[in-house]
C-alpha positions in Angstrom: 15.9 -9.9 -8.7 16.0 -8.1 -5.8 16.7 -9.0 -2.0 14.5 -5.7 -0.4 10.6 -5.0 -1.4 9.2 -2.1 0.6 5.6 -2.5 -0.5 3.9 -6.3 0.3 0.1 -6.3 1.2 -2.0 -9.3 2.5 -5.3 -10.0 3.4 -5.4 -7.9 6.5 -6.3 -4.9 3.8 -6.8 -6.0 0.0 -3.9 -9.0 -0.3 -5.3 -12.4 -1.2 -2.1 -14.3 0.3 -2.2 -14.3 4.3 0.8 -12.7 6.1 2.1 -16.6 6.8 1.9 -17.5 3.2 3.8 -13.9 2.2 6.3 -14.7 4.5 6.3 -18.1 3.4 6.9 -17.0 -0.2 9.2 -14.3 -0.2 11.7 -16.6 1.8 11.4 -18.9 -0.8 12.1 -16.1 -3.5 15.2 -15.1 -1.5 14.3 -11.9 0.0 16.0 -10.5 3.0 14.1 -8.0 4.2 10.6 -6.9 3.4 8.1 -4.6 4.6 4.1 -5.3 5.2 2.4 -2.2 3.9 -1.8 -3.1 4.2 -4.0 -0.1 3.5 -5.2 1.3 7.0 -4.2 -2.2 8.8 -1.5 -3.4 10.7 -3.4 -6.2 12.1 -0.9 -8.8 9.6 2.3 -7.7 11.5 2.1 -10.2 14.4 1.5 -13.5 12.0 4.4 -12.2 9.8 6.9 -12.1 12.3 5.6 -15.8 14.2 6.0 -16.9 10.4 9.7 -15.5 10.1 10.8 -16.9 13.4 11.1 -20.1 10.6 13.0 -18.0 8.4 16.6 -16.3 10.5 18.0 -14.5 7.7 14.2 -12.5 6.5 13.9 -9.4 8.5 10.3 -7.6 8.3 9.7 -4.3 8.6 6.7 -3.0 10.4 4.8 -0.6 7.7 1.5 0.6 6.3 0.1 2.4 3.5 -2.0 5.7 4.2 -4.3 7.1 1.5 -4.6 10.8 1.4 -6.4 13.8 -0.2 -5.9 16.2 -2.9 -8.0 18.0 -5.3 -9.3 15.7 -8.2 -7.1 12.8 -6.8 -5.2 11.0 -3.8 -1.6 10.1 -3.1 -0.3 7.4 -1.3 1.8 7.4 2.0 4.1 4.3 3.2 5.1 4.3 6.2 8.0 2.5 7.8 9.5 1.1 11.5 5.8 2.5 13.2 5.3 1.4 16.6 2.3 -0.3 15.3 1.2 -1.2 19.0 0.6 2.7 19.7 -3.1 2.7 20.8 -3.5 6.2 19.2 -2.4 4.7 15.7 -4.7 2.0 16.0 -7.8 3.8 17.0 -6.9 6.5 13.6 -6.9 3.6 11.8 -9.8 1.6 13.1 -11.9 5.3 11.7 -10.4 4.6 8.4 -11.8 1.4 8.2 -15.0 2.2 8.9 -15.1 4.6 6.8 -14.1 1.7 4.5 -17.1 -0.6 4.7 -19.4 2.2 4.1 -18.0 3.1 0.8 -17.8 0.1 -0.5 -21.0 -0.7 0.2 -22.2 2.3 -0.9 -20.1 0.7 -4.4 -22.1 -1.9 -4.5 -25.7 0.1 -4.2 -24.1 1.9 -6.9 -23.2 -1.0 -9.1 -26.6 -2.5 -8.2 -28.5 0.3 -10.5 -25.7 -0.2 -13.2 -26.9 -3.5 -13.6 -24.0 -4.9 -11.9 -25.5 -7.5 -9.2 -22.9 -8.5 -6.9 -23.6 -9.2 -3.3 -22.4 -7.3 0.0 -22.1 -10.0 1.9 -20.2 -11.9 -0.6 -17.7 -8.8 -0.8 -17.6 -9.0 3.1 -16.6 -12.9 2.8 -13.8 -12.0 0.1 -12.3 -8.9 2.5 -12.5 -11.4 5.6 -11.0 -10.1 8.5 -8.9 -7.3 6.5 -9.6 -3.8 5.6 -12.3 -3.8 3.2 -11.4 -2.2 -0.1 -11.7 -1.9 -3.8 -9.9 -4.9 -5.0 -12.7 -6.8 -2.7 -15.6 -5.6 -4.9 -13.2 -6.1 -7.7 -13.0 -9.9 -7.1 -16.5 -10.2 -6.3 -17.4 -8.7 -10.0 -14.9 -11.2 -11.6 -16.5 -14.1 -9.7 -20.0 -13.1 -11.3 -18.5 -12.7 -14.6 -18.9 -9.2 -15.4 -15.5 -9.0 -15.8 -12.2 -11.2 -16.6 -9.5 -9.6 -14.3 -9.9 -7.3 -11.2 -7.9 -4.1 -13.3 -11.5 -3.9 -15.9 -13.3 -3.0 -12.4 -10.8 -0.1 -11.7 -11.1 1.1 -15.6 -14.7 1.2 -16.1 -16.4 1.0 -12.9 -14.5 1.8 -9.5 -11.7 4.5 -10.6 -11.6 7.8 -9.3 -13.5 8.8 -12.7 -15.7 5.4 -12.8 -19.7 5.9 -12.7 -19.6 3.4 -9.1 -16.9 5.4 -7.5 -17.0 6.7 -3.5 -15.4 8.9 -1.4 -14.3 7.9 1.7 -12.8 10.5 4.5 -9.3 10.8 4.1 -6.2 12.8 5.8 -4.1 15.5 3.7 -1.0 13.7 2.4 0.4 16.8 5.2 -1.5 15.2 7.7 -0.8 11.8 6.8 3.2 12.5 6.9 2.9 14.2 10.6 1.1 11.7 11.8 3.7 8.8 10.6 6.5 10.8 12.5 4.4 10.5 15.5 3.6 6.8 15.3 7.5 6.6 15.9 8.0 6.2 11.6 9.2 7.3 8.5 7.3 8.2 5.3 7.7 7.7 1.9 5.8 9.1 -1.4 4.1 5.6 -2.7 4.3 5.3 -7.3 5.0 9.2 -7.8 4.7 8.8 -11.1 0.8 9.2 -10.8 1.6 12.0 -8.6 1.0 15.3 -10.6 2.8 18.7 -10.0 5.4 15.8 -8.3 8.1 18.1 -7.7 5.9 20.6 -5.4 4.3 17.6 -3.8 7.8 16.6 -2.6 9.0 20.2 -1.4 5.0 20.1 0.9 5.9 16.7 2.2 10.0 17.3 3.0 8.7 20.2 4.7 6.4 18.2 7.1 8.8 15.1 7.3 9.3 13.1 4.4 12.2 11.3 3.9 12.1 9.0 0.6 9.6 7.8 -2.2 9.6 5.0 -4.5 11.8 4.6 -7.4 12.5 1.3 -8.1 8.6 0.6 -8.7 8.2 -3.0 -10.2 5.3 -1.4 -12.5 7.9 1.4 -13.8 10.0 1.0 -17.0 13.6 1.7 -17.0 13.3 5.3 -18.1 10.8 6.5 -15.4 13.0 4.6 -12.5 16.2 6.8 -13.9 14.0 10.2 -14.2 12.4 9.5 -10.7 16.3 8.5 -9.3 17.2 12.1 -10.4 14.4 13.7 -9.0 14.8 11.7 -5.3 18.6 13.0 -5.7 17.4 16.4 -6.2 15.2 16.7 -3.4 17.7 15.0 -0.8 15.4 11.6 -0.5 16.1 8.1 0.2 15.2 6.4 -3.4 12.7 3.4 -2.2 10.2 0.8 -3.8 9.0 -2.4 -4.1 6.8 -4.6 -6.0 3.4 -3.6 -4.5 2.3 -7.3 -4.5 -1.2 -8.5 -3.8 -1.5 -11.6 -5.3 -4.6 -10.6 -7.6 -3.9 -12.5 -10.4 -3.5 -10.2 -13.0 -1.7 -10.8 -15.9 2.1 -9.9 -15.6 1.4 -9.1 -11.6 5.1 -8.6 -10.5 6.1 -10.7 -7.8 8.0 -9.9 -5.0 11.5 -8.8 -5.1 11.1 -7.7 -9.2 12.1 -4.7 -7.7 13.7 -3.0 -4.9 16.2 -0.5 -3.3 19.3 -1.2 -2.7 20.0 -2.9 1.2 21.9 0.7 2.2 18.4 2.5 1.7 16.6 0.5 4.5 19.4 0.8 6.8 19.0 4.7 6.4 15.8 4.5 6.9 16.0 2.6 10.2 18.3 5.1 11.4 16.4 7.9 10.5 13.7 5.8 12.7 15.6 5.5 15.3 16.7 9.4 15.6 12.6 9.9 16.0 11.5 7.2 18.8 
């Protein structure tokens, strides 16, 4: 059990537990310090830290997770310690939304002539006031029954290779990078282990900024966390993860704190913050 998870979501993007009831839980799990990374949202950073005001000894960290473009794929950006109140960050990220709803609706018309007959608005209700995504359409398929758990979604229908599957407009992971160490943050490679040609993805990103990526990944066995350890050492970055919870129900969904970084990690990464603001 660990006391740090770097990678928490809620409902502002694709969570199903609100930021009070994250906070709420992780405190009772014994965490000391967690960071809120929503897809394209911060708007669940001001409810997280009113809920922690009843917890002294949980420290959040203000993050968010970016997705960005390459050929045949995307890779994942977390960011950490952003001034999240930037008005520049937030009008980049209310684009990405947008672009948001329209691909998934543009899912569902394409589920629609698969025979797949969920409803928009119902996928709307699910996503509430959070960053519409994926896992939304996913929930709304298992609430019709065309599927047990949200993961059969992802396989068959809404993966990259799935027959229902959208583009959306996305930065470079480049982009993504320089625009975290303008927002005042620092960025980290999100599950690298999907990443592939991972060790010239790394020497692109350090060269634009970027100062860690996960390793202790809850969703990682013990072999992959010590190969990826090596290859952070190798590259001079700060080992990270988490648990990247969302509270979907799967089966074996690993709560938070199954895995983190060590407490050192995050005060390195604060004061590589700091050295940018």
């Amino acid at each position: 059990m660990a006391i740090v998870d770097l990678h928490l979501h809620t409902t502002a993007s694709d969570g199903r537990l609100t930021p009070t009831e994250l906070v709420q839980l992780v405190a009772r799990r014994g965490l000391k310090v967690v960071a809120l990374t929503d897809h394209d949202s911060t708007e669940g950073l001001d409810e997280a830290f009113e809920a922690a005001r009843a917890f002294p000894e949980l420290t959040i960290i203000p993050g968010i997770e970016l997705s960005t473009d390459v050929p045949g794929a995307e890779i994942h950006i977390l960011a950490y310690f952003i001034q999240y109140r930037d008005a520049r960050l937030q009008e980049t990220l209310q684009k990405f939304r947008v672009g948001r709803v329209e691909r998934a609706r543009r899912m569902v018309e394409k589920l629609r002539k698969l025979g797949v007959e969920i409803e928009w608005q119902r996928v709307q209700e699910i996503a509430g006031e959070g960053a519409v995504g994926r896992p939304h359409i996913a929930l709304a398929m298992v609430e019709k029954g065309y599927i047990s758990q949200t993961h059969e979604a992802f396989d068959r229908y809404i993966g990259r290779n799935g027959p229902a599957y959208v583009e959306r407009e996305k930065l470079t992971h480049q982009e993504a990078v320089s625009l975290i160490k303008q927002w005042g943050g620092v960025a980290v490679l999100a599950h690298p282990a999907w990443v592939s040609n991972l060790n010239d993805t790394l020497e692109e990103l350090k060269a634009v900024g970027l100062v860690g990526m996960e390793v202790f990944y809850a969703q990682y066995s013990p072999e992959t966390i010590q190969e990826l350890a090596d290859i952070a050492k190798r590259h001079g970055l700060l080992p990270c993860g988490g648990s990247d919870y969302h509270a979907l129900g799967n089966p074996g969904e690993p709560l938070p704190g199954t895995m983190g970084p060590p407490p050192e990690v995050v005060e390195r990464l604060e004061k590589l913050a700091m050295e940018r603001a």
